[in-house]
Each structure stands twice: as C-alpha cells, then as structure tokens.
C-alpha positions as CSV (number, residue, x, y, z in Angstrom):
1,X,96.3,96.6,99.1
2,X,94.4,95.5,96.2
3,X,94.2,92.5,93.4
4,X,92.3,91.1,90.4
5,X,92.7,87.9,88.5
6,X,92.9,88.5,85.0
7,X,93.7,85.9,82.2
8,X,96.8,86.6,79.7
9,X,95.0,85.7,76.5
10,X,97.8,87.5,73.7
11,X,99.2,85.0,71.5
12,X,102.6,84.3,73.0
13,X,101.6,84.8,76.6
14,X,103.7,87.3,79.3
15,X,107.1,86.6,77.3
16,X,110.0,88.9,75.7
17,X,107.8,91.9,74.2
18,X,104.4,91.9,76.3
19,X,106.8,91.6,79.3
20,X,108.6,94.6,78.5
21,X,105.3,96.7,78.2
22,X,104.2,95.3,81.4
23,X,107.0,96.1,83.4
24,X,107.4,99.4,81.8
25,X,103.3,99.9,82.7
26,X,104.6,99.0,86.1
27,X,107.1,100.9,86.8
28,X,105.1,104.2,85.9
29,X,103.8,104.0,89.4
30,X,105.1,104.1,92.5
31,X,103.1,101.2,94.6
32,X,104.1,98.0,95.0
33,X,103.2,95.6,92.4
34,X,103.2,91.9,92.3
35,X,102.0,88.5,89.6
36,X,101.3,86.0,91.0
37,X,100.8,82.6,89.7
38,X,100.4,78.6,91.3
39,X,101.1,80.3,94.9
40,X,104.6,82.3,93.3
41,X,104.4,85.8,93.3
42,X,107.1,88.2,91.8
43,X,107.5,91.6,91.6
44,X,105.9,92.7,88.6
45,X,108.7,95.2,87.9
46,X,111.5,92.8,86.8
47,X,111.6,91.0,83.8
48,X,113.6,88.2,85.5
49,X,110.7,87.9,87.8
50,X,107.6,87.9,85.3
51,X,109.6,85.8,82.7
52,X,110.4,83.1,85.4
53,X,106.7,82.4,85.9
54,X,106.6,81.1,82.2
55,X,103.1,82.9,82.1
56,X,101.2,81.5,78.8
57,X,98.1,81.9,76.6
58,X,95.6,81.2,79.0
59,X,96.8,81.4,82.1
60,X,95.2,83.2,84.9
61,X,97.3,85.3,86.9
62,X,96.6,87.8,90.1
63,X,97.8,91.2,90.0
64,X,98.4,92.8,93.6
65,X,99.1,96.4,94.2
66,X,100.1,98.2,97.0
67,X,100.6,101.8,97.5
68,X,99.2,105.4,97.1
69,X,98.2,104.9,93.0
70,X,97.5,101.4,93.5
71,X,94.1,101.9,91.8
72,X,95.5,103.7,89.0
73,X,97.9,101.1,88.6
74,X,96.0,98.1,88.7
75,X,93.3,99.6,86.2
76,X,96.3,100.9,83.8
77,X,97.8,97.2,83.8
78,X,94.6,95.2,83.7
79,X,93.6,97.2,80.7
80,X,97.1,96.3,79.6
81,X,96.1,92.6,79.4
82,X,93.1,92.9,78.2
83,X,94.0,94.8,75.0
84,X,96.3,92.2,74.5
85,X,99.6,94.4,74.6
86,X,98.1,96.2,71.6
87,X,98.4,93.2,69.8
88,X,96.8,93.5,66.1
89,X,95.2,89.3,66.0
C-alpha cells in the first residue's frame, strides 16, 4: 500500500468534469484506490464517493493505492492533478 498528498489546485476543484476523469484514471487499474480528506476516505472509483467530499480549489487530499499496479496508478493520477485535468488557465 501506498499514498501521497497532493493539492487539487484546477479552478473548480474535484467536481462534475475533473471527477469524471479521475474516476475514469482510476478505474484503468486494478488496485484499490482511495481520497481521502479531513479523516473520510472514499473509493476513488465512484463519483458519489469523490463528489461527496466537496473537494475544492486548494484542498489537500491523500491518495492511497493498493494492489499489483498501485505505483502505476498513483503516478498516472497524481500527474492527473497536477496538470490540472488538462485544464487550459
């Protein structure tokens, strides 16, 4: 098992669109992956479960993965974040 804190810093946070391209990152692998924020942790492939933490600009979140790609993973969706969901700014 692995994790790294990374900060969301796109414009509208983890919401509706980055969400969706975080869960679909997610669900490219087969580990086990989790967000967690404030001490709540939710399984990073459902968009119920990442839209309830009402992640926002800012926010720091930790990203655990378990599995037999869970370094693959964790690099793919930390690289995710930090290009901002391909967000043009």
């Amino acid at each position: 098992m692995i994790s790294k804190e990374v900060v969301i810093q796109n414009q509208v946070g983890l919401h509706a669109r980055p969400a969706t391209f975080f869960i679909q990152k997610a669900n490219e692998f087969k580990s086990s992956i989790w967000v967690e924020k404030d001490q709540r942790k939710v399984n990073a492939k459902s968009l119920l479960g990442v839209l309830s933490l009402g992640i926002s600009r800012g926010t720091k979140v930790n990203i655990i993965v378990d599995g037999v790609d869970e370094e693959n993973a964790l690099k793919s969706l930390a690289n995710l974040i930090k290009s901002n969901f391909s967000e043009q700014q």
